[in-house]
Wavefront OBJ file of the C-alpha trace (Angstrom):
o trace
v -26.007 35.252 61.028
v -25.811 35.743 64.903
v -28.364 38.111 64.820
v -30.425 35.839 63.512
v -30.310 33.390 65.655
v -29.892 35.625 68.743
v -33.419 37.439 67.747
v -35.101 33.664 67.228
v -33.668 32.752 70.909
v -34.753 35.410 72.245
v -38.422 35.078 70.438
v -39.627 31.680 70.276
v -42.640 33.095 68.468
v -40.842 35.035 65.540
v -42.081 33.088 62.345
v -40.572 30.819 60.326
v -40.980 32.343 57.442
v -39.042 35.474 56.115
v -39.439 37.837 53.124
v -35.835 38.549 52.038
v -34.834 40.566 48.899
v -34.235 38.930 45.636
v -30.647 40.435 45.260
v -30.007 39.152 49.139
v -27.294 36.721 49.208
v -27.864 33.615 51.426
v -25.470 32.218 53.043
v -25.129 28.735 55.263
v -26.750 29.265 58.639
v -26.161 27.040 60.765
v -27.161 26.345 64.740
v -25.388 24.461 67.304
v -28.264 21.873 68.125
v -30.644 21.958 65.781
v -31.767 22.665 61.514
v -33.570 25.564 61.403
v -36.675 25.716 58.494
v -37.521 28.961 56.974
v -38.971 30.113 53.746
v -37.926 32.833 51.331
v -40.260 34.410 49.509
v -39.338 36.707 46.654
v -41.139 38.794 43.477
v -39.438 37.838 39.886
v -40.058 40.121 36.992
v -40.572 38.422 33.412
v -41.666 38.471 30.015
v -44.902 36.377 31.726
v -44.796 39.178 34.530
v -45.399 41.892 31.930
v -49.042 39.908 30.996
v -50.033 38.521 34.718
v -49.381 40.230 38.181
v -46.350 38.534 40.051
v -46.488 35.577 41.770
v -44.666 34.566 44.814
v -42.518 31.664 44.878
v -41.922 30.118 48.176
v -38.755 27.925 48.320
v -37.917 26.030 51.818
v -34.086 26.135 52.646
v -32.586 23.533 55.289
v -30.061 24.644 57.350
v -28.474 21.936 59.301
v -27.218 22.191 63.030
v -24.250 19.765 62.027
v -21.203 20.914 60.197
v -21.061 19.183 56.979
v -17.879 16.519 56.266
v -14.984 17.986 54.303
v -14.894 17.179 50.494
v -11.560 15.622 50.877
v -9.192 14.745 53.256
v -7.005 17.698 53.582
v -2.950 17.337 54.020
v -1.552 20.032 56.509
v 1.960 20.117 57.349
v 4.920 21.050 55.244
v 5.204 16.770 54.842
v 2.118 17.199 53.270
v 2.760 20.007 50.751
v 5.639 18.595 49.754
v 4.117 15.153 48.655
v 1.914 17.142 46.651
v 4.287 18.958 45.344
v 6.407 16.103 44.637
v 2.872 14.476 42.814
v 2.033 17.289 40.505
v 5.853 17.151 39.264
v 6.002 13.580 39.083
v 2.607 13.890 37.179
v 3.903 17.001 34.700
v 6.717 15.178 34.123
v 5.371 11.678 32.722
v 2.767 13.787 31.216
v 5.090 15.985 28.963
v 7.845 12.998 28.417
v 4.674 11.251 27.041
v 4.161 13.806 24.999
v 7.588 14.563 23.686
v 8.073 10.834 23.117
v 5.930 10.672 19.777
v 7.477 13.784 18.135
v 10.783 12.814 19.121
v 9.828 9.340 17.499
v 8.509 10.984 14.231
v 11.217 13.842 14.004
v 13.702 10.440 13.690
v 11.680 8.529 11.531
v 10.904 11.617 8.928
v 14.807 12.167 9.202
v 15.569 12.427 5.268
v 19.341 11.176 5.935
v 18.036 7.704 7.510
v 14.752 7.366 4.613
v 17.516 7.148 1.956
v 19.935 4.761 3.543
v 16.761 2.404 4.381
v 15.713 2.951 0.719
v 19.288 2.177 -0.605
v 19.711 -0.732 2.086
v 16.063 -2.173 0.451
v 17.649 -1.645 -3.306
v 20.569 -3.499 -1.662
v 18.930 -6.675 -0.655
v 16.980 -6.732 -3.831
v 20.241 -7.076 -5.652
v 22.028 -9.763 -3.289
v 17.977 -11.966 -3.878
v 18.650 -11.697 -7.662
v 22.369 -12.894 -7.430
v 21.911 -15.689 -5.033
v 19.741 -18.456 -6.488
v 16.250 -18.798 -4.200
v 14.305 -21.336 -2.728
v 17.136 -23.760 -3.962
v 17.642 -26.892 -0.883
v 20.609 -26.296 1.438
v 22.806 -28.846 -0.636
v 22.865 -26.692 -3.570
v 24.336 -23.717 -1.147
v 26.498 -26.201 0.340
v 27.910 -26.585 -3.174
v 27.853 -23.334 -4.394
v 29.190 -20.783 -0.978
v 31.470 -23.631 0.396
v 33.472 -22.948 3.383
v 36.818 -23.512 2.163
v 36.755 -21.119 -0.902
v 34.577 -17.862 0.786
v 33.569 -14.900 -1.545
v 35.198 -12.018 -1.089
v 37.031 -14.113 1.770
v 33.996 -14.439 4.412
v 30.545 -14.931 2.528
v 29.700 -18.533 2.633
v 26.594 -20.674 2.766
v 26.222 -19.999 6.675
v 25.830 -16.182 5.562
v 22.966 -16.908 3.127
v 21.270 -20.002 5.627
v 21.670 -18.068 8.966
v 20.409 -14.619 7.425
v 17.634 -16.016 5.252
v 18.983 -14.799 1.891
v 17.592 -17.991 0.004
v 14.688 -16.484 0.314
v 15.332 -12.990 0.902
v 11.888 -11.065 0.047
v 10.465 -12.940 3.094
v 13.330 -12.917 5.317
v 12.707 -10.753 8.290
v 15.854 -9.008 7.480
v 14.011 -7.853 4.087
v 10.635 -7.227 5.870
v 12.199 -4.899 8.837
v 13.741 -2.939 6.604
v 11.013 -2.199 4.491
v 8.326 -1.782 7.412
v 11.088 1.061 8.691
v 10.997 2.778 5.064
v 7.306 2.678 5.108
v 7.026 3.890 8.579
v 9.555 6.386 7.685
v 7.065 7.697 4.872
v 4.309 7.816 6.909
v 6.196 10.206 9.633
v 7.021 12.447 6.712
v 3.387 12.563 5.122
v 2.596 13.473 8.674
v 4.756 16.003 9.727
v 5.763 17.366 6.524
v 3.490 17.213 3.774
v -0.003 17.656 5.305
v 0.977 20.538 6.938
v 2.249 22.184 3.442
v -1.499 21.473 2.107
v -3.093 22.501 5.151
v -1.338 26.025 4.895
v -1.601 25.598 0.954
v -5.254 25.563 1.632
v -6.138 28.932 4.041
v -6.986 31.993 1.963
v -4.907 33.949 3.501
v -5.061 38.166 2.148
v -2.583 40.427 2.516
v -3.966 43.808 3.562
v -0.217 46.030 2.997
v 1.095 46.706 -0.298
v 4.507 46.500 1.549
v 4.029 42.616 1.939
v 2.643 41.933 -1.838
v 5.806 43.656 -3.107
v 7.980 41.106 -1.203
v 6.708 37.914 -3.619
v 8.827 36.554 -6.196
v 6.968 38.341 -8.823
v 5.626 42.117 -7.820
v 3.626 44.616 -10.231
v 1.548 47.601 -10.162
v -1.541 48.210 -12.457
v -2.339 51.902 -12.209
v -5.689 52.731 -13.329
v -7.100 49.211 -12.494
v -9.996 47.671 -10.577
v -9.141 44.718 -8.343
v -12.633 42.918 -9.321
v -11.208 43.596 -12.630
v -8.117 41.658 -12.404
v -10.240 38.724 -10.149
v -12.355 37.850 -13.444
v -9.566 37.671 -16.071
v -7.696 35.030 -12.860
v -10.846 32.948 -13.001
v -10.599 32.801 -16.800
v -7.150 31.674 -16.327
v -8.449 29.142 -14.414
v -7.849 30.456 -10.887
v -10.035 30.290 -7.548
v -10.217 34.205 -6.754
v -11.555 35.190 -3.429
v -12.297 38.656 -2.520
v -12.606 40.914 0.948
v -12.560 44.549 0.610
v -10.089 45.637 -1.656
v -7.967 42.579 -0.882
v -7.704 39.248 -3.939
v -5.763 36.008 -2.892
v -6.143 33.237 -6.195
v -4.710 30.080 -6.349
v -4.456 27.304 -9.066
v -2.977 23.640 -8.821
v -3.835 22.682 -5.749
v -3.219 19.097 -6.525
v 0.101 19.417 -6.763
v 0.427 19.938 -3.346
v -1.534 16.957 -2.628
v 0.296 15.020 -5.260
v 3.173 14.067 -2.427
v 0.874 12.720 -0.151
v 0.088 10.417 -3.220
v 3.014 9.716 -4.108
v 4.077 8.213 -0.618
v 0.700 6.223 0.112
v 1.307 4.526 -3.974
v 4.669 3.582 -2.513
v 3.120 2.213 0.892
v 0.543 0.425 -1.631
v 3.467 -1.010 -3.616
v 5.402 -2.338 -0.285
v 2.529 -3.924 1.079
v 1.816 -5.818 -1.858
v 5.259 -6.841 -2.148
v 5.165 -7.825 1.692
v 1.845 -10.065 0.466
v 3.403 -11.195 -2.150
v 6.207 -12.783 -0.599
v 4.871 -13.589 2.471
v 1.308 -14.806 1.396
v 1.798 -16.143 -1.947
v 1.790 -20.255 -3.148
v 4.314 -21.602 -6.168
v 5.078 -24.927 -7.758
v 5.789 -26.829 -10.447
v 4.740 -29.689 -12.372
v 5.531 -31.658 -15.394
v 2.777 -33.595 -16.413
v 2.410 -36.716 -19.583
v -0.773 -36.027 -21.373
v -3.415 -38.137 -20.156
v -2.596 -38.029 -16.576
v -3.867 -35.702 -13.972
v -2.902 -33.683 -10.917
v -4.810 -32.037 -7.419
v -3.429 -28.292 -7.256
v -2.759 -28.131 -3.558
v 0.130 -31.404 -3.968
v 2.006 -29.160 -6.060
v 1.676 -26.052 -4.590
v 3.980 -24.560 -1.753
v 3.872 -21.488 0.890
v 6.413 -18.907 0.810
v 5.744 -17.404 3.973
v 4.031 -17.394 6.918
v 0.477 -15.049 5.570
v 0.381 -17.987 3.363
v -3.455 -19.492 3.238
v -4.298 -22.097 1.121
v -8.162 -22.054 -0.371
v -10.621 -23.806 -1.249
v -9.482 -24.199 -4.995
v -6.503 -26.094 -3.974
v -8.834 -28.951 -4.402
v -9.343 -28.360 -7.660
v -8.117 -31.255 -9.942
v -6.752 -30.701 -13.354
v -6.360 -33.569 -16.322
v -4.421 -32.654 -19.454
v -6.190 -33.521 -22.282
v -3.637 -33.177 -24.912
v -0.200 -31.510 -25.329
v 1.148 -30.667 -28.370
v 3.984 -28.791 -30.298
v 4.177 -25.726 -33.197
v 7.316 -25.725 -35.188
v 8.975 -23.446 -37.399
v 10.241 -24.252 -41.000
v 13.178 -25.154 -39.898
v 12.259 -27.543 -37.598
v 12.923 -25.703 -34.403
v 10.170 -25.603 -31.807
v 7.915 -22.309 -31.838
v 5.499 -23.132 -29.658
v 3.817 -25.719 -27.342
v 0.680 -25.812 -25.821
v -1.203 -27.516 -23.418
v -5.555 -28.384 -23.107
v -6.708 -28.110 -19.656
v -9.391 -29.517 -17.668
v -10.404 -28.414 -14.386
v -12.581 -30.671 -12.032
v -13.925 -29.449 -8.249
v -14.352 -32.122 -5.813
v -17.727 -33.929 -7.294
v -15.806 -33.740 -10.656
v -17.846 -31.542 -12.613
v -15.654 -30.081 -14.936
v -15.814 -26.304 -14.033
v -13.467 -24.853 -16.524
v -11.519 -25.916 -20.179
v -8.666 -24.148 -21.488
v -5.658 -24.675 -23.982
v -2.856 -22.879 -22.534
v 0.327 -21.720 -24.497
v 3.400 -19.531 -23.666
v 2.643 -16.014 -22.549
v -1.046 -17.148 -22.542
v -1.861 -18.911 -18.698
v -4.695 -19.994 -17.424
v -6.121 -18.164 -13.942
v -8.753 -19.448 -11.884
v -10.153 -19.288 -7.892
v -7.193 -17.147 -7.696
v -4.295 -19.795 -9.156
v -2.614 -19.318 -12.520
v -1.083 -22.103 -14.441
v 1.814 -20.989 -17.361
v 2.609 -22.990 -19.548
v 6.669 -22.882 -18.822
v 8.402 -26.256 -20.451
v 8.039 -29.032 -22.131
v 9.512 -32.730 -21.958
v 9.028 -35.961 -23.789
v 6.975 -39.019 -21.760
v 6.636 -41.611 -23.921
v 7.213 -43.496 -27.238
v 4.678 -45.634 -28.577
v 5.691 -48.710 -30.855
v 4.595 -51.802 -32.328
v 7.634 -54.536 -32.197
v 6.447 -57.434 -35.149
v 3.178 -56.414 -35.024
v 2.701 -56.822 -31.548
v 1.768 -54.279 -28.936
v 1.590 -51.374 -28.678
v 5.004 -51.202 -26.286
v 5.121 -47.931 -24.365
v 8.587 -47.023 -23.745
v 9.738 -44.307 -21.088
v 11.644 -41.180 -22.853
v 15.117 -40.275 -20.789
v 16.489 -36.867 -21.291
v 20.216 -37.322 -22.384
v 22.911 -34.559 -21.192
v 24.552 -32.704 -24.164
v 25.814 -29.276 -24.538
v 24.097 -25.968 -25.035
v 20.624 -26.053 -24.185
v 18.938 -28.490 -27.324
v 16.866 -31.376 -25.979
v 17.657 -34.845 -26.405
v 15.821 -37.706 -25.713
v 16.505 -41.220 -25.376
v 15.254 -44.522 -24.936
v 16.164 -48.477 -25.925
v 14.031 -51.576 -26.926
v 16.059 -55.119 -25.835
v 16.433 -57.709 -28.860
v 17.888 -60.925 -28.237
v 18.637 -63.171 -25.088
v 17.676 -61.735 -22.011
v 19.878 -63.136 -19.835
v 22.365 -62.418 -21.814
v 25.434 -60.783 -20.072
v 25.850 -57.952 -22.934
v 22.279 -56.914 -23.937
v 21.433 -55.844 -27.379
v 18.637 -53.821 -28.670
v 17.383 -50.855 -30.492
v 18.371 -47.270 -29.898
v 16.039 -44.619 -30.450
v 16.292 -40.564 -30.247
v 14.379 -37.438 -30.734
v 14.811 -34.094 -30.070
v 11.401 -33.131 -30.429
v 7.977 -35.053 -31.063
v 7.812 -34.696 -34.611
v 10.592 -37.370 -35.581
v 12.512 -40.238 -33.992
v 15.394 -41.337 -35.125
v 16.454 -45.352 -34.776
v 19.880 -47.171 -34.874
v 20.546 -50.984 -34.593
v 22.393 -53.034 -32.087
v 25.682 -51.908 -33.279
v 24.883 -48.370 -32.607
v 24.236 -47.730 -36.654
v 21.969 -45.426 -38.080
v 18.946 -47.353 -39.497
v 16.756 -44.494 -40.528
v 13.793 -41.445 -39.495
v 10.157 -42.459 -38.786
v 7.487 -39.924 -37.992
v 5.048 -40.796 -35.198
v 1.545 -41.952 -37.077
v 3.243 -42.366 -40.278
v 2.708 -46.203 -39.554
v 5.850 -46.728 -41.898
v 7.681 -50.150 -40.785
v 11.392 -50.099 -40.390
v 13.290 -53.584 -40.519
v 16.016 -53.380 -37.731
v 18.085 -56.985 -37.850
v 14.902 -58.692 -38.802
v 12.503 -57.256 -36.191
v 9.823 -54.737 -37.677
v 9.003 -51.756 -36.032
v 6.153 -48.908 -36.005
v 6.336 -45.966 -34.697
v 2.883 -45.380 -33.618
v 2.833 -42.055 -31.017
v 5.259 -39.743 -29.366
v 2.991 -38.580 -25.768
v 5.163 -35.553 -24.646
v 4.878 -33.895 -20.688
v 3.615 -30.648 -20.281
v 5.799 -28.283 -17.752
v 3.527 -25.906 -15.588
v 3.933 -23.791 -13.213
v 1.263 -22.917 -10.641
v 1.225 -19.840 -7.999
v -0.958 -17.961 -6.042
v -0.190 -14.173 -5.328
v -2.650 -12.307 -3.563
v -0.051 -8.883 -3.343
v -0.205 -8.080 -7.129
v -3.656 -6.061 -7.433
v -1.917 -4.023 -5.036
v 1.391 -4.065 -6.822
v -0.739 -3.171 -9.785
v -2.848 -0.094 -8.333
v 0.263 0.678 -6.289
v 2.207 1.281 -9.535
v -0.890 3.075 -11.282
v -1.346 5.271 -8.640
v 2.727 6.575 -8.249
v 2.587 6.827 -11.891
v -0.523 9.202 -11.720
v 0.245 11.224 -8.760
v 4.165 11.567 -9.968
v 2.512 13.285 -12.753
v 0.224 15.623 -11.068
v 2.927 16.587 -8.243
v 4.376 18.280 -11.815
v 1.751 20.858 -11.590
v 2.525 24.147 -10.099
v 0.839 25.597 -7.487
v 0.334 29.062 -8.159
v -0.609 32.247 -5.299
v -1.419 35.303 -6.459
v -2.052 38.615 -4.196
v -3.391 41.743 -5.086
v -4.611 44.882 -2.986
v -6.547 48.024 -4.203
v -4.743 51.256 -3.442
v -6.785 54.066 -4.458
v -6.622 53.781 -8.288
v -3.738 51.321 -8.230
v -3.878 47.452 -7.791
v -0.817 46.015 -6.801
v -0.234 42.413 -7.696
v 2.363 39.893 -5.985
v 2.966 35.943 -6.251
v 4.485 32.898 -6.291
v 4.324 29.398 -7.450
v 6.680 26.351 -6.457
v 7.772 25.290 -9.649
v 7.884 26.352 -13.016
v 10.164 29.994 -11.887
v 10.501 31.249 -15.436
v 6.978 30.585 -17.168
v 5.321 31.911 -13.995
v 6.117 35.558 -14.409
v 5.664 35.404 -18.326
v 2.010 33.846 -17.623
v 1.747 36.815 -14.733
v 2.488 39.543 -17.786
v 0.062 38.224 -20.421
v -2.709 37.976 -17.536
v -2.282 41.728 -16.534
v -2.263 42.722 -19.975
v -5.469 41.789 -20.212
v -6.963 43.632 -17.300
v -9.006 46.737 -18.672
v -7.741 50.627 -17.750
v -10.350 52.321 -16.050
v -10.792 55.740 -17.993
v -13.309 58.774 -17.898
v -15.096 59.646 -14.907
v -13.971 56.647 -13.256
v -10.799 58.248 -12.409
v -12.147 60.338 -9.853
v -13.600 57.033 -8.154
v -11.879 54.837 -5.485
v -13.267 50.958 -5.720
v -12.582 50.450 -2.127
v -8.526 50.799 -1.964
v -6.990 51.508 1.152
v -5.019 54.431 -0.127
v -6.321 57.967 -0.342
l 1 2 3 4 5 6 7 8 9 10 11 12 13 14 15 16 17 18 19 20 21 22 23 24 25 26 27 28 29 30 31 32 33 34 35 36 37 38 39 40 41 42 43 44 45 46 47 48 49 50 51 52 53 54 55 56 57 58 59 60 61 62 63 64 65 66 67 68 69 70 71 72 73 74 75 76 77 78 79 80 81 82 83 84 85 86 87 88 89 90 91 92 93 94 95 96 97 98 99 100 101 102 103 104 105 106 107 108 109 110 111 112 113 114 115 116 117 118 119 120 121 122 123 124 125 126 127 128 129 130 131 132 133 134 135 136 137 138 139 140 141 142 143 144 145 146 147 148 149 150 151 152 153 154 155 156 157 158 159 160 161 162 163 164 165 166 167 168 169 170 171 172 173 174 175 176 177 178 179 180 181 182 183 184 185 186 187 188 189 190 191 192 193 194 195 196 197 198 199 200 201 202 203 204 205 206 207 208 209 210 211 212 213 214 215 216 217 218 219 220 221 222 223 224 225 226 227 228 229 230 231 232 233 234 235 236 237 238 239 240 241 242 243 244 245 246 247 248 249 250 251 252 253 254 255 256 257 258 259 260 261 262 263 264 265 266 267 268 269 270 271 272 273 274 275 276 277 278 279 280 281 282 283 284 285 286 287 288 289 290 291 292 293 294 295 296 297 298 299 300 301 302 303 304 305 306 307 308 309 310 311 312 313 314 315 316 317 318 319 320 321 322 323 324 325 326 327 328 329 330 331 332 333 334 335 336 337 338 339 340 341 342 343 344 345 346 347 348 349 350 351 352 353 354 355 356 357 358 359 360 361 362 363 364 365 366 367 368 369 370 371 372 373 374 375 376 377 378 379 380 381 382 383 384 385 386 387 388 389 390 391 392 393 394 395 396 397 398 399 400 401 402 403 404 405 406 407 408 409 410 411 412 413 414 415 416 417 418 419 420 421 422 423 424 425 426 427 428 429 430 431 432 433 434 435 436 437 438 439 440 441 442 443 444 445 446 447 448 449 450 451 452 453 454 455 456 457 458 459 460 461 462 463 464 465 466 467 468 469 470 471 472 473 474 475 476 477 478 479 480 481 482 483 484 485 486 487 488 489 490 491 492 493 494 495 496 497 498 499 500 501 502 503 504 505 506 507 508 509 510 511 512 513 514 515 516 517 518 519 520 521 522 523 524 525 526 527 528 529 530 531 532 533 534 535 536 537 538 539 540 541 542 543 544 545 546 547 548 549 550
């Protein structure tokens, strides 16, 4: 470079322009005052060249007179090696605790130990939220887990208020425990069982009939061909691949994906629970005949993902509830006919409900859950009709009784008189007179007059109530496939996945596998298959198929 510039000082008429090699390396030239300009000029050989003389291709370099600014700031000093020594380890370290700190996380989650004590912690809870009574007011716990008398000496009503066990499928104690689970099933999907069906998957040959021998099951066909033994596998139903003299089969492959299905149909089923309980409406109604009802006054959240909808507008009317008995006289059946009016009350739906038979719609369903009596219709001397409220009476067992009383005499009369009547059901009502005697049965319609202490009376209708209950749960399509899908995929993880080896050596195939489950039909099916494989005879003998042997 000094020559350079000593020949252009000392010849202010050299030219600017030089002819340097192709293979010449240039290098920065640079002069104390000033850039110097100069061209290079160079011959290129290509596939063009081979057609068309060469050209010359001029390209002007720059070479300033300035020394160009450093890239970066450079830190000299041992103070400044050591604060970048001190940065690269700070920066290694965060770098590999933030990578350690997911597999640490999913090493403890996937922990088989800690999946079954949260599974037997959820199967816990479940069985305190069927014992204690739920969604009850705190009175009734009051009552029931008082203070003074604890169960088991500590559990009272503050344990089952404070924790949220009167409603425990929504308490966050509930919830926690099953988002843990489900995270714990995720970790070991993750670091488990994809793995096993990413390995399951490789077609991996064994080239050494040292390492075939070493499978569970091991054989030898002498006289054999390997392609041979690969078409009777694919009749067996096997995907054979070959290379060389080397076969690798497998079969049931699905049942290596069947625990990855098995773990997302139990997500599936916890979510939907979650929903469930979380998201889901409920309430209850007993309604006379004749009257009607808007859905979203009787129906109440259970959890915080509850929404209400549009169809909580929806009005319904009861047309008509009635009663099937058997021949005995007990009640068989009761049913209920529905009307259901949106808000410009067109009637958008009409449906007699029963028992075991509800009626869904926009997402609600209405059972038909109980029954009660309203009202009992009478004529008094000809005169009315008198409707007369129906009281349930308290007696023992579970029978229904029904009460009510019609006033005869004076008013304002200290010690009222009247007429007692009583049903059990809607079908007869029976009457006693102001001495509390029995008078006699009427039917409702039978317009039969009874004489009670001179006053007549008719029987003319018994209007009975119509118990429903009303929920919304948007979790149980998922509950549903949830429990389809574990059913399926608990079925398929049954199938065996089956590997099969083989290598050609010289005349003599040699055969290893394994499967993962069924250990005793696995080398039976393994004889019959090689039974089947034909014996090469004749002039083949003399013929190696491709074996690695001699």
């Amino acid at each position: 470079m000094e020559s350079l510039g000593s020949v252009n000082r000392l010849s202010p008429s050299l030219p600017k322009t030089l002819l340097v090699p192709c293979n010449a390396q240039i290098r920065s030239l640079w002069t104390s005052k000033r850039a110097l300009h100069f061209t290079v000029c160079c011959k290129l050989k290509s596939s063009q060249g081979k057609r068309d003389s060469a050209k010359l291709i001029s390209k002007k370099i720059v070479l300033s007179g300035e020394v160009p600014p450093p890239l970066a700031e450079e830190k000299s000093g041992p103070a400044g090696d050591a604060r970048e020594e001190a940065g690269k380890s700070r920066t290694v370290g965060g770098a590999g605790f933030v990578k350690r700190f997911p597999r640490r996380v999913l090493a403890l989650l996937s922990n088989l130990p800690l999946a079954i004590g949260e599974m037997a912690t959820v199967a816990a809870l479940m069985a305190l939220g069927t014992v204690i009574d739920q969604g009850e007011a705190p009175d009734f716990y009051f009552q029931k887990y008082p203070e003074e008398n604890p169960i088991l000496g500590f559990f009272t009503w503050r344990w089952v208020l404070t924790l949220g066990f009167d409603h425990m499928f929504s308490s966050p104690i509930f919830l926690g425990t099953l988002a843990l689970l489900a995270a714990s099933l995720m970790a070991c999907t993750y670091t488990t069982q994809i793995p096993i069906v990413k390995v399951a998957r490789r077609w991996s040959f064994l080239s050494s009939p040292e390492a075939i021998r070493k499978q569970e099951y091991s054989d030898s066909l002498p006289r054999a061909s390997v392609q041979d033994l690969g078409v009777v596998l694919m009749g067996a139903g096997y995907e054979v691949f070959l290379k060389g003299p080397s076969l690798y089969a497998f079969k049931g492959l699905a049942g290596r994906f069947a625990p990855i299905g098995v773990h997302l149909a139990m997500l599936l089923i916890m979510v939907g629970g979650t929903v469930s309980a979380a998201g889901s409406f409920r309430g209850s109604v007993t309604v006379p005949q004749g009257l009607n009802f808007v859905v979203g006054d009787v129906l109440g959240p259970s959890g915080f993902l509850s929404t209400p909808t549009e169809s909580f507008n929806t009005e319904i009317h009861v047309n008509r509830f009635y009663m099937d008995y058997y021949d005995s006289g007990e009640v068989s059946q009761f049913h209920t006919d529905l009307s259901l009016f949106d808000l410009s009350g067109k009637e958008v739906m009409r449906k007699t409900i029963s028992v075991n038979d509800p009626l869904r719609y926009g997402g609600i369903t209405i059972y038909q859950t109980d029954w009660s009596f309203s009202t009992l219709q009478i004529l008094k001397d000809g005169e009315g009709p008198f409707n007369l409220p129906m009281a349930p009476l308290q007696i023992n067992g579970d029978k229904k009784l029904f009460g009510t009383f019609l006033p005869t005499g004076d008013d304002d009369s200290p010690k009222v008189k009247g007429i007692s009547m009583l049903a059990r059901d809607l079908q007869s009502i029976i009457l006693y007179d102001q001495d509390g005697k029995f008078v006699g049965v009427r039917r409702p319609n039978s317009n039969l007059p009874i004489d009670i202490g001179g006053t007549k009376i008719v029987i003319v209708d018994a209007i009975g109530s119509s118990g429903l209950n009303l929920k919304t749960d948007p979790g149980v399509p998922v509950v549903y496939a949830g429990f389809g899908a574990l059913m399926l995929t608990t079925c398929i993880s049954y199938l065996s996945h089956a590997q099969i080896w083989a290598l050609q050596d010289g005349t003599t195939v040699v055969i290893g596998g394994k499967t993962n489950r069924a250990k005793v039909e696995f080398p039976e099916e393994m004889n019959r298959l090689l039974d089947r494989v034909p014996e090469i005879v004749g002039s083949a003998d003399s013929k190696n198929p491709g074996g690695v042997g001699g």
